[in-house]
Each structure stands twice: as C-alpha cells, then as structure tokens.
N, C-alpha and C positions, 0 to 999 in steps of 0.2 A: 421905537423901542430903545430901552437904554443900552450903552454899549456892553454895559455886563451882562448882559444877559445870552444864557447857552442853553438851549435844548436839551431835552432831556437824552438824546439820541447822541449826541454829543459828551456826553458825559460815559457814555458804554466804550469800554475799548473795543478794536476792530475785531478781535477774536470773539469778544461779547455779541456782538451785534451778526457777524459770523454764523455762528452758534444756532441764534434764533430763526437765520434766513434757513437754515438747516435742518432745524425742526420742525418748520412751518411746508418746506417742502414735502417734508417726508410723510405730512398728512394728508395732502392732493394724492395719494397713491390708495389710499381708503378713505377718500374724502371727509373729514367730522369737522369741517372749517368755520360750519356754522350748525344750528338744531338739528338740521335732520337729516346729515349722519346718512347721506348718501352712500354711501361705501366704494362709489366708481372710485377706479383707477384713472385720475386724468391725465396721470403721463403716459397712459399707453389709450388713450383718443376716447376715452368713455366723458360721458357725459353725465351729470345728475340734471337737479333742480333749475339751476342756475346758467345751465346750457354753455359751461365755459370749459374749456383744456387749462392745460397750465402755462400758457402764454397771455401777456396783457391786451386786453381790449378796451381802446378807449374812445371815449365821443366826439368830446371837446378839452380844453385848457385854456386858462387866461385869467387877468383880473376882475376879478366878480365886485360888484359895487352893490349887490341886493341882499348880501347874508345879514348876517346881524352885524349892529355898531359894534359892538369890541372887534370884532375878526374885520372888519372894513378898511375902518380908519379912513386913511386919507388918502391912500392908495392902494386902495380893494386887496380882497382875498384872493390869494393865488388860485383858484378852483384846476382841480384833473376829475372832469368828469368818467367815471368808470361804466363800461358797456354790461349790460346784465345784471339781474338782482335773483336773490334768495328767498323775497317775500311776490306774494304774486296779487297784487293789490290792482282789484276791478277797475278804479278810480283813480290811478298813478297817473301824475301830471307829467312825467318822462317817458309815457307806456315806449315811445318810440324807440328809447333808448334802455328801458329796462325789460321791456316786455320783446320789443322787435328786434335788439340787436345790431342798433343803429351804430354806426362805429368801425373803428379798424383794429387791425392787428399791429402793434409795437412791441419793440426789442425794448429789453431793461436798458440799453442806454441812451434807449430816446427818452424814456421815463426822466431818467436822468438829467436828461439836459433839458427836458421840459421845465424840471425843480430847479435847475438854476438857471434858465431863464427867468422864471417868474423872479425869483429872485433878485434878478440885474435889472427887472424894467420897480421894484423898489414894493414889490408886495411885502405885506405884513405875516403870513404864513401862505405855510403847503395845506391846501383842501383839499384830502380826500374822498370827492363825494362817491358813497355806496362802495365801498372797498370792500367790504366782508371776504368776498368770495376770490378775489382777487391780491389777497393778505401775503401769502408767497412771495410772488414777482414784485410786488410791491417792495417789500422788505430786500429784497437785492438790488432795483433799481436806487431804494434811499443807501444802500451801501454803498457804491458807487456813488451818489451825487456828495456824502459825507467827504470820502477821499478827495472831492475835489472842490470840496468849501461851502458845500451848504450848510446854514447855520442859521433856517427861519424855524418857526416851532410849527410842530406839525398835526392838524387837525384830523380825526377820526370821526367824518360825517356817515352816521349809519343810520339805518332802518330803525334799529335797535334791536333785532334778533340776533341775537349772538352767541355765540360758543363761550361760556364761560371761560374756557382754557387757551381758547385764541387770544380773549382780552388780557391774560396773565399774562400771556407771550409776548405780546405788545406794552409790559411795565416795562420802563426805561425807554420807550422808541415812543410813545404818545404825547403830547404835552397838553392837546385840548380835545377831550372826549364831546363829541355835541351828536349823539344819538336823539331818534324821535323816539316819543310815546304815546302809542299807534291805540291801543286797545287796553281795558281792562278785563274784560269779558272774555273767555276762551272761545264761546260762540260765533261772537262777531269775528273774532281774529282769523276761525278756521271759514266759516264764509264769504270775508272778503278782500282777505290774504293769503286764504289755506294754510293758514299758520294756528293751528289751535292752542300750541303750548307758547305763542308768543308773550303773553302775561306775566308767565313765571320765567321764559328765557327774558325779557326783557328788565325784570326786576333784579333778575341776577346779576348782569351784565351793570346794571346802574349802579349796583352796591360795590362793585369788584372796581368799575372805572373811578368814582370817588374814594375810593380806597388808595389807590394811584394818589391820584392828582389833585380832590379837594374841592371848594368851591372856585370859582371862576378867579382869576387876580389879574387883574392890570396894572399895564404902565401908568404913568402922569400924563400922558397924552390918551387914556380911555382904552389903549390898545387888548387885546388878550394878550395873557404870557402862558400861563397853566388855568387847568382848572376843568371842571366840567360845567358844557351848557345844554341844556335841557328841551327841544323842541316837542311842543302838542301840538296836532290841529283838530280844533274842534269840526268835528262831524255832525250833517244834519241831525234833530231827532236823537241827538246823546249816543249816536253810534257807537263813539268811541269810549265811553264810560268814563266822561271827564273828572270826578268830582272822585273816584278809587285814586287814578290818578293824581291826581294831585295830593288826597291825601295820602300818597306812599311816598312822595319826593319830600311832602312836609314833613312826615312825621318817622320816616328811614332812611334817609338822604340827609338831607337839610334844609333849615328855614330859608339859610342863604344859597340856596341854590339859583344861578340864572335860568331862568326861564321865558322861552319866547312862547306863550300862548295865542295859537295864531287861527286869524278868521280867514283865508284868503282858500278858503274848500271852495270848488266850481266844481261842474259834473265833467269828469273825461272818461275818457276809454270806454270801458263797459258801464260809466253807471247809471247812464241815463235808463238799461235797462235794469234798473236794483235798484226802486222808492224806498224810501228817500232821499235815495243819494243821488239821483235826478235834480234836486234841486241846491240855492246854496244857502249858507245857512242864515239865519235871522240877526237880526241885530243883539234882537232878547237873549238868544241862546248864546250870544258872543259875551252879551253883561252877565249873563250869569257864568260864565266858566272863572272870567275874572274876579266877581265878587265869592265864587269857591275859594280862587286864590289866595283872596285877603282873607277870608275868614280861617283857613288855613294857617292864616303867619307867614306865609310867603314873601320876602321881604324884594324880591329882586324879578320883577315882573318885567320885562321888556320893552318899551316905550310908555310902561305904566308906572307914575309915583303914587307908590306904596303910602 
C-alpha cells in the first residue's frame, strides 16, 4: 500500500470514534444490532438469535491467502474470525463455528493486539469475518489498537443482513464493505436462513455501504484501499435468485461494482436434507449466473474479463 494512505478510522478523532463505541453499546441492552430486533438485554446475560452477551467470541485469526485478490495481495488478509451469526443458513460452510459456537471468549485487548499483530507479521487489512452481532466490542477493541498504531484499512465481511443504523454508525470506521448476497426471494431467505426480510435488509444495507465508500479502489500493487466488494453464491436450482440480484447491484449500485460470483456451493450442515441443496451446482448454472452478469453491464466480475 502506498505510504499515504490512512484509514478511514484514522481520520475520526478519539472522542469521535469514542462516541460511536458508545452508541453501539448502548444498543446490546435492547438489542436492534442487526433485522431482528431481538430486544434482549445482553449486558445483563439475555440472549437473542445470535446466542451472544456482550463480550467477544472468537474462532480463529491470522493471514488468510483464499479471500479475494484485492484484500490478499502478497501477504494475505488479516482474517478475526467472529464465533456466532445472525442468519441461520441449513448449508453454512462454518455451521461449526456459527451455528455450534466454536470458539472462545476474549478481552478487547486481545482483540487488539490480535489487530496489531496481523499487522507486524505485514497483512494488507483487518478482516472482520461475520461481525454483525458483535459490532460493540469490536469497536472498542479497534479503539484501542488505533491508540496504539493501527493503520491497516479495515474490512466488514458480513452475511449481508444488516441493520441499516449499525452500517451508518460504522461511516468513518469501515474502509471495505464486502457483504454476501444470499437471496432475492423472501421465501427462500425465510426457509433457509430464517430470515425472510433478508432481501430488502440486504438491499438497504448495499445502498447505505456504497454511499460510504464507493466502488472498490486500489493501489498500483492491485491491493484494496476503500470501496465496496460484493460476494454471491450461486445456489443449486436458482435458489438464490441470481439474476434480481444482479440486476439490483447493476442497475442501483453500480456497473463498477466488484463482484466475486462464486461456484464453490457443496452440501453441508443440514442440507443434504433440503433437495436441492443436497447436491452442488452445475457448471451450466455457474455460466449462466456469469453471462447474467455481462448482460447486465457488470464490468468487474472476479477472476472474470469482462
């Protein structure tokens, strides 16, 4: 990355960013951190959806070499994988770690010196994978590793269910939004994420994050710096309703939007019982999602020239 270059969390003064950790707290106490608006109390031991308190839980951490080429580079993505999720997906490839709660308990200041480790060993950013629910501690652990010289830009790997008001809260602290988009359909979403308003939470969420940040922008080395990146996977049998999708990033979003459209669906967790997500998908179903793309105008397809 080049040397000028500062984060957008970096550019908040300490009472700014302060402020935010502040607010973000004070929502775990009626929980609304993501759609649905649990209303538990997690500072006093209630639980929702997402089976979390207000303390961080996490899986794993370290340099990731499999996300996408911008966020890789040449010395991988700092990945902090986060313990629990918000969406409750039959076929989650982490069920173990979102569905079963694979993982420990950590202080904001191991958080912290997790971020700046990755850091010293020369990753490209901080990966937050599935943070939603965990947005709070998060936010006070990055305050802390800021005081003490973190200055990689920092990525918001989400489901893509999101609380429109959390991603507000998160203007000035995000640098690369790379949410999935899981569903078009409210049906599919509520049977096989229990998430039926995921569609329109997830549309909202995409319009409010490029509002932010933009399309994707790199260094002269290919790096990310800002920007939003866009993950789909396609689903057996058009489960996921590729072709809404795409045409809402093309045509309310934008053309230049990054986009990894991705074939690597296998059956896990529960779906082998739920046909046809028993099986994986076809080749045909993969050339078709891509040639949506193009026809679309999609100009920035992921290992695909346009």
């Amino acid at each position: 990355m080049q040397d000028n270059f500062t984060p957008l969390y970096c550019l908040l003064s300490e009472s700014q960013l302060a402020e935010k950790v502040q607010i973000a707290r004070q929502m775990l106490k009626s929980c609304n951190l993501c759609p649905r608006n649990c209303g538990v109390d997690r500072t006093s031991g209630e639980k929702g959806f997402c089976r979390t308190l207000d303390r961080l839980i996490l899986s794993s951490w370290g340099p990731h070499f499999g996300e996408e080429r911008p966020l890789v580079g040449r010395f991988g993505s700092g990945t902090v994988f986060f313990t629990n999720c918000n969406l409750g997906c039959i076929f989650c490839q982490n069920w173990r770690i979102s569905h079963g709660g694979e993982g420990s308990e950590v202080s904001m200041e191991k958080l912290s010196d997790i971020m700046l480790e990755l850091q010293d060993m020369g990753c490209h950013n901080i990966n937050l994978v599935t943070p939603t629910h965990q947005v709070p501690m998060i936010l006070e652990a990055l305050l802390v590793a800021r005081q003490r010289g973190l200055k990689l830009p920092m990525v918001y790997n989400c489901g893509g269910y999101e609380s429109v008001d959390v991603i507000k809260l998160l203007d000035g602290v995000v640098d690369i939004y790379m949410p999935d988009f899981k569903y078009s359909d409210p049906k599919m979403a509520k049977k096989y994420s229990k998430a039926e308003d995921y569609p329109q939470a997830a549309k909202t969420a995409l319009r409010e994050m490029h509002r932010q940040v933009g399309d994707l922008v790199m260094d002269e080395t290919g790096v990310a710096r800002h920007g939003l990146l866009v993950r789909h996977l396609v689903l057996p049998a058009d489960i996921a309703g590729t072709k809404e999708i795409i045409r809402f990033i093309a045509e309310e979003i934008s053309k230049d939007t990054y986009i990894n459209i991705m074939d690597q669906y296998y059956p896990c967790y529960k779906a082998f019982e739920h046909p046809p997500l028993d099986r994986r998908i076809t080749s045909e179903e993969y050339a078709e999602a891509i040639e949506m793309a193009r026809k679309a105008g999609l100009r920035r397809i992921d290992g695909i020239t346009v």
